[in-house]
Steps between C-alpha positions, in 0.01 A plus 500: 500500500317216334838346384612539863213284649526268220878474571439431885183242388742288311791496715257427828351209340791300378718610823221355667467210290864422543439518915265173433771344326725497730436386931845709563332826508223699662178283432269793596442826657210634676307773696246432792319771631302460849318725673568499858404290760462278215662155455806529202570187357841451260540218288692273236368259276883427448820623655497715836412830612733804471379818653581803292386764682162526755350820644194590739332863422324661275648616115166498317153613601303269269681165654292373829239803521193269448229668782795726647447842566726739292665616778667159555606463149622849349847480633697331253849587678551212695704195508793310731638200412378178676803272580317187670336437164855351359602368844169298504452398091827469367597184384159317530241397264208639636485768788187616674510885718229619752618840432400613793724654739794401169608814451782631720293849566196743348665714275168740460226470761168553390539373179411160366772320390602147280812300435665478171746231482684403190672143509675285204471137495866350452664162402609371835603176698342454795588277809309420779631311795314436820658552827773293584580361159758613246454671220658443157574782230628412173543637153630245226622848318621798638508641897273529727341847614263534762183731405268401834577328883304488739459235792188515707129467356266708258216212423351206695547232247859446461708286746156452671430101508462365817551823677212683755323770342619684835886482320375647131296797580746786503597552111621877498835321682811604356859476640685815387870382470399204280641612141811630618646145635351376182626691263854496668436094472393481150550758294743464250560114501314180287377342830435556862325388794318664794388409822123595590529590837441758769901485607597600148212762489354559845175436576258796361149352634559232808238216485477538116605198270716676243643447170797612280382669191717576220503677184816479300620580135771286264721783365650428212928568550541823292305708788690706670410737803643852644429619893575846662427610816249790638594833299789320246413503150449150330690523131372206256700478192452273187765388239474711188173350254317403845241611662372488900243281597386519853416160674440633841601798716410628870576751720463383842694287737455138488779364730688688851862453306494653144552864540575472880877631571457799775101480523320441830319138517138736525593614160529145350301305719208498282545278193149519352570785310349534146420864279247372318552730201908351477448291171269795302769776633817317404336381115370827456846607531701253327292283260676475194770703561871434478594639812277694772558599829275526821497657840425281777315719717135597642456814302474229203330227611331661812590338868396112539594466866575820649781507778639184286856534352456338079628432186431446157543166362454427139501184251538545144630395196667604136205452189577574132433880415146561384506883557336554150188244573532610869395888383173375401407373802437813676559496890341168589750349679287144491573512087829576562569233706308236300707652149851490665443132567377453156819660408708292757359173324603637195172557345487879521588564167265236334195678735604813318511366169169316578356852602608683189341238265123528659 
């Protein structure tokens, strides 16, 4: 047991160590716990926010009991998922949430609940472009891929010189079909440009003066990506001596075309459509592996818009086999993402080396 933890010790703190090193990778991750009614504030020193996961309920009776009556706190059964946390943080620096009235529904009445929300701060380029102006994304190596759009207004500071205070005040306005024109725009290509306006979007908060914001990644060439509609299976294979290494995977619909043929438009019309759980489900699953396969269906990743028509979409790429570093890692799928890129850059088997010698 004690060679275990000092294993785990070791390989946390120069996996971590290596994360520093290098701005291509996950800079941080974190957990913010709020009680409700409370204000939940996200942030990142560097990089921008990537929700994980974020529930409302009740999973611990110790956690926001302060002065509450037992009867408010003992059940420890209760937890939904909290979708407007990602739609409203994702691909900004800082975020602020009046939690109340955030969560779609009270999954236990009587009791007194909190939000848990678990977010990684992430490498990203970000664009902002105010409306009416053009936009300009560009990476000097690799493609572009789109992590966050969103045209409308969540603070009162940008895009707000010379403008009434009457035109900045909304800032929970959002315009749901912006990453899908995006994305179809951008993704895949060294440079594009896009047009901040309410004809390319449509207008999601009249008398506001909005703003194009954009969070976008450089991938590097060698990524690849795999997508399978509602109830296919999604096969990712690896050349032999390679492992997987997710990038990014949802299940969800973020466009009305992909996945379309013989569906009614109500059953692709909403293209905000993320399972928050995607990324975890899809590394648990094929991490390291040569090959793994996964079902794209609810019953796996639970329903992210019900009465909506999805798919499974997934990026990922080929890293040098580390399956016998890998096995020391246990199930955290954070060190097995940081290793494989170690591995990737070539460095895996130094790191081992490195290990065995302290």
């Amino acid at each position: 047991m004690y060679t275990n933890s000092r294993t785990m010790f070791f390989l946390s703190v120069l996996l971590l160590t290596l994360v520093l090193q290098d701005s291509r990778l996950l800079i941080s991750a974190e957990t913010v716990v709020t009680c409700d009614g409370s204000v939940q504030r996200l942030s990142c020193d560097s990089g921008v926010i990537s929700v994980q996961s974020a529930t409302y309920g009740r999973t611990s009776s110790q956690i926001c009991s302060v002065g509450r009556p037992q009867v408010e706190t003992f059940n420890t059964q209760c937890s939904i998922d909290v979708p407007a946390v990602s739609k409203q943080c994702d691909g900004l620096r800082e975020c602020e949430l009046n939690t109340q009235g955030l969560a779609p529904r009270d999954p236990c009445y009587g009791s007194y609940k909190y939000y848990t929300t678990n977010y990684i701060c992430i490498q990203a380029e970000i664009s902002v472009t105010c409306h009416g102006g053009y936009g300009y994304l560009k990476c000097d190596n690799g493609k572009i891929q789109i992590n966050t759009a969103n045209y409308g207004r969540t603070d009162k500071i940008t895009c707000s010189e010379g403008r009434p205070s009457t035109e900045l005040q909304n800032t929970k306005c959002y315009s749901p079909n912006t990453l899908a024109p995006v994305s179809k725009s951008c993704n895949g290509l060294k440079s594009c440009e896009v047009f901040a306006t309410h004809t390319v979007f449509t207008d999601p908060c009249y008398g506001i003066y909005k703003y194009l914001a954009i969070s976008y990644f450089c991938l590097p060439p060698e990524i690849r990506s795999s997508l399978v509609c509602e109830q296919e299976t999604n096969d990712l294979k690896c050349e032999d001596g390679t492992a997987i290494h997710i990038h990014s995977a949802n299940y969800g619909r973020t466009d009305s075309m992909t996945c379309s043929t013989g569906r009614p438009a109500s059953q692709l019309a909403k293209t905000d459509c993320y399972a928050l759980n995607s990324q975890t489900i899809v590394a648990n699953g094929c991490e390291g592996k040569n090959r793994c396969s996964i079902l794209a269906s609810n019953s796996v990743f639970s329903d992210p818009c019900v009465g909506t028509f999805k798919y499974l979409y997934i990026s990922y790429s080929c890293a040098s086999n580390c399956k016998s570093v890998l096995m020391d890692l246990g199930s955290s799928v954070l060190y097995q993402h940081l290793f494989h890129f170690c591995c990737a850059e070539g460095r895996g088997k130094l790191f081992y080396k490195d290990y065995e010698g302290t």
